[in-house]
TISE-756773 format. One line per 8 residues: number of its first residue (from 1); their letters; for each residue x, y, z of C-alpha. Coordinates in Angstrom, 1 decimal. Layout:
<atoms>
NUM = A = X,Y,Z  ...
</atoms>
This chain:
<atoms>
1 = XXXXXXXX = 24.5,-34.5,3.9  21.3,-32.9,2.1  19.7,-35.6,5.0  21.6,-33.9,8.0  20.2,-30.5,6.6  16.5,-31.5,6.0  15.9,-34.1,9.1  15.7,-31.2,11.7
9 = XXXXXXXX = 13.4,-29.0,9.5  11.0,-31.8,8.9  10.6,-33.2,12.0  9.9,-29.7,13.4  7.0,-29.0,11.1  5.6,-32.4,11.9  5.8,-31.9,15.6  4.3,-28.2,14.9
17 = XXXXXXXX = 1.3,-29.3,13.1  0.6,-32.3,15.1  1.1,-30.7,18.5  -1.8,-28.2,18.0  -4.6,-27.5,20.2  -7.4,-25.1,20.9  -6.8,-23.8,24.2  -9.6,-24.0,26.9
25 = XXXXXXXX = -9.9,-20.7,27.5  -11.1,-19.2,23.9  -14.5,-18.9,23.7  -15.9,-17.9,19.8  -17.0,-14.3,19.5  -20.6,-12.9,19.9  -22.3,-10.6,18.4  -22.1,-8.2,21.6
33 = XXXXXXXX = -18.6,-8.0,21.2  -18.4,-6.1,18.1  -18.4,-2.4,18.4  -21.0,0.0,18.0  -21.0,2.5,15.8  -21.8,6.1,16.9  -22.5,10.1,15.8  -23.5,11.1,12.4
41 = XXXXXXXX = -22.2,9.0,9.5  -22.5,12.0,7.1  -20.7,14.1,8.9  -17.7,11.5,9.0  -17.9,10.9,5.3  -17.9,14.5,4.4  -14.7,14.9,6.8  -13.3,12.1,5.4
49 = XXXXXXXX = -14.1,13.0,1.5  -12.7,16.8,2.5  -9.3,15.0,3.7  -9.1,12.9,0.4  -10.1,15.7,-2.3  -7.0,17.9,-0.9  -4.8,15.0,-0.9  -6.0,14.6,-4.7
57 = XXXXXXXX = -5.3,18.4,-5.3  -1.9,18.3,-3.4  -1.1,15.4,-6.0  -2.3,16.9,-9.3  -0.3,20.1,-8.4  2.7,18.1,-7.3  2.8,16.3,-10.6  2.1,19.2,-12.8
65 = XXXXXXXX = 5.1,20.9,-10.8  7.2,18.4,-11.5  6.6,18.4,-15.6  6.8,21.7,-15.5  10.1,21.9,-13.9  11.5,18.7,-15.8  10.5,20.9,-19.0  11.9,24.0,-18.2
73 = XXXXXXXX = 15.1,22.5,-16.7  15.4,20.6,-20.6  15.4,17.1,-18.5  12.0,15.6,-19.6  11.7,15.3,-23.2  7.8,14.5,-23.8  8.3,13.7,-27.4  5.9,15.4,-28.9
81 = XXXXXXXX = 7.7,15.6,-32.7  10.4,14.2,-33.7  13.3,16.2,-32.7  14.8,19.1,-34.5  18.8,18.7,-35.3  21.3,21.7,-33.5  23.1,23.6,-36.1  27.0,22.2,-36.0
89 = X = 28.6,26.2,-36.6
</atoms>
């Protein structure tokens, strides 16, 4: 049965590799297909570095919110000591 289940699958990868060609119509890439680049790198860079500092700043703050309101809310416990006991009265 385990035949039945693997003869298909096997003869299809066979045929698959085997079967392969290079069409006729590809020709390898040139150098004068590659793109060009263009305008002021620096300015890009600082555009780009501007984009990625607030994303940084957005993520500090984001994370510092959320300590802060895991804290206040008594759901994060950052174990600092060991903790104190409650009082049974």
């Amino acid at each position: 049965m385990l035949r039945h289940i693997l003869q298909p699958i096997v003869r299809n990868t066979r045929i698959g590799v085997r079967s392969y060609h290079v069409p006729d119509n590809v020709k390898p890439p040139s150098m004068d297909e590659i793109p060009v680049p263009n305008g002021s790198w620096q300015e890009s860079h600082a555009k780009l570095q501007r984009k990625y500092n607030l994303q940084l700043i957005a993520g500090i703050v984001i994370f510092i919110g959320t300590i802060a309101y895991g804290r206040v809310t008594g759901l994060l416990w950052l174990n600092y000591s060991a903790p104190v006991p409650k009082d049974e009265d």
